[in-house]
C-alpha atoms as a printed R data frame, in Angstrom:
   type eleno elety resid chain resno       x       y      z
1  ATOM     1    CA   UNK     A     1 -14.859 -44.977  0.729
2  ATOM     2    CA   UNK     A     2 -14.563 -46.068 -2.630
3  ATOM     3    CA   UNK     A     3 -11.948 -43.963 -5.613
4  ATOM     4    CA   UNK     A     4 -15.154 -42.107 -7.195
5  ATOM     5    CA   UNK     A     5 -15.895 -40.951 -3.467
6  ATOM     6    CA   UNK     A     6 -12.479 -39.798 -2.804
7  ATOM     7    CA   UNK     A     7 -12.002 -37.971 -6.509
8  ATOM     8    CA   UNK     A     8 -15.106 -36.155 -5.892
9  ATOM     9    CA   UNK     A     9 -14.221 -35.170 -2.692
10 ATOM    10    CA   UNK     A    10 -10.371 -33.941 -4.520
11 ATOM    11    CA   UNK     A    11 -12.718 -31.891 -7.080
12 ATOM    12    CA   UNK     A    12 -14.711 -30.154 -5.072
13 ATOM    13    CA   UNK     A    13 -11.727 -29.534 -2.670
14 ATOM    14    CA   UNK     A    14  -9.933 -28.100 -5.495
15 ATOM    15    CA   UNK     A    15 -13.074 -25.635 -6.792
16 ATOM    16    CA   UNK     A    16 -13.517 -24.462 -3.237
17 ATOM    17    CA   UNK     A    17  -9.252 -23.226 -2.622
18 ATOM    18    CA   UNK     A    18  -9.994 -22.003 -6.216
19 ATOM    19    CA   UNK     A    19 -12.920 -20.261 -5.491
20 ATOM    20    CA   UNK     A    20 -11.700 -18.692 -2.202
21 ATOM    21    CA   UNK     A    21  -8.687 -17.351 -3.575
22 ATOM    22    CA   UNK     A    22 -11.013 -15.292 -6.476
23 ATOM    23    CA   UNK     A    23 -12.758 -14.212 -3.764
24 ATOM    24    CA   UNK     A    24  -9.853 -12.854 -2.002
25 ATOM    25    CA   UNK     A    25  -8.262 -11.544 -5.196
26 ATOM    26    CA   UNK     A    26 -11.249  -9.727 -5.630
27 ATOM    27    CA   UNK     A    27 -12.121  -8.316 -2.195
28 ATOM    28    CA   UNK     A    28  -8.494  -6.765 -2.137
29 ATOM    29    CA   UNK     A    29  -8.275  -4.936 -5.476
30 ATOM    30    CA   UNK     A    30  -9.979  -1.074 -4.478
31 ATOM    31    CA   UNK     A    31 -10.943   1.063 -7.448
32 ATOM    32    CA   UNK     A    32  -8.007   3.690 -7.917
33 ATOM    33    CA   UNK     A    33 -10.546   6.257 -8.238
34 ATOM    34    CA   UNK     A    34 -11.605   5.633 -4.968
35 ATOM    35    CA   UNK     A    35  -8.424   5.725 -3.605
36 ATOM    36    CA   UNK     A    36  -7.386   8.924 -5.448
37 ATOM    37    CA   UNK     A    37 -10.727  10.991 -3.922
38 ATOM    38    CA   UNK     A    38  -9.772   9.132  0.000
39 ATOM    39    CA   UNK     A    39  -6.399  10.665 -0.314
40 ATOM    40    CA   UNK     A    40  -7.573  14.153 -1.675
41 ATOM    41    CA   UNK     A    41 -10.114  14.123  1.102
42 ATOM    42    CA   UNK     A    42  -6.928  13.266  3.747
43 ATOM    43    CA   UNK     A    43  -5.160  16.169  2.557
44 ATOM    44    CA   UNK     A    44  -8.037  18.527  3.270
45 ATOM    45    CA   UNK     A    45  -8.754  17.084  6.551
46 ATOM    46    CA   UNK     A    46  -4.951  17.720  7.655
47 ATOM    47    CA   UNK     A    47  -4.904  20.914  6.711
48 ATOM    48    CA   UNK     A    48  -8.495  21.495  8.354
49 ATOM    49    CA   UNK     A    49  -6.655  19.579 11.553
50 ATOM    50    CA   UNK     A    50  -3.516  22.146 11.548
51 ATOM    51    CA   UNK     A    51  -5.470  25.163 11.324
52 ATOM    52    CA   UNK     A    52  -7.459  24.041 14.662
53 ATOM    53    CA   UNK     A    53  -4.329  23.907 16.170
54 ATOM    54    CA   UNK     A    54  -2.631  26.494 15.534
55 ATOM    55    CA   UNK     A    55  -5.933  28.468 16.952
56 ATOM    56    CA   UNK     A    56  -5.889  26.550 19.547
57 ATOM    57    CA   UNK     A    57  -2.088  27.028 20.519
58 ATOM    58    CA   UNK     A    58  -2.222  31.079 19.858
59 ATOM    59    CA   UNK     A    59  -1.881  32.837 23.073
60 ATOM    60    CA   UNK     A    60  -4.828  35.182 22.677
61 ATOM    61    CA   UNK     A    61  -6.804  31.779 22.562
62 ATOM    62    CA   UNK     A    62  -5.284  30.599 25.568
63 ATOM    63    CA   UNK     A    63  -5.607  33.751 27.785
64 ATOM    64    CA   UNK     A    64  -8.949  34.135 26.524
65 ATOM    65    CA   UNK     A    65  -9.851  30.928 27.737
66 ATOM    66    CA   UNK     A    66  -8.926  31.382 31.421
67 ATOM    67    CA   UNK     A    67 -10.218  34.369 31.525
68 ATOM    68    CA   UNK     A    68 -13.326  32.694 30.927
69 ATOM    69    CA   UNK     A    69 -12.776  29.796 33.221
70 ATOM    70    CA   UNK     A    70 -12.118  32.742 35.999
């Protein structure tokens, strides 16, 4: 393998870590917008989540149910 060989082979080496890292820089930055309406939607889905269970934990739920499983 001759020098020219060996500094294109150094070139292209050094595009492609170059390139990869862009491509990783990229891929990892998330619009803040986004972001903003995933944690609205988070907060409605836990309060959705604790109103199930507090229905589900009332006693008139509970007796209700075995009476129907009776």
């Amino acid at each position: 393998m001759g020098p020219f060989e060996i500094a294109a082979i150094a070139i292209i080496g050094a595009f492609s870590v170059s390139a990869y890292k862009e491509y990783n820089k990229r891929k990892g930055s998330v619009d803040s917008s986004e972001v903003d309406e995933l944690k609205a939607e988070l907060v409605k889905l836990q309060g959705r989540v604790a109103t199930l269970e507090s229905l589900v934990t009332d006693k008139s739920y509970q007796l209700s149910e075995q009476i129907d499983n009776l």
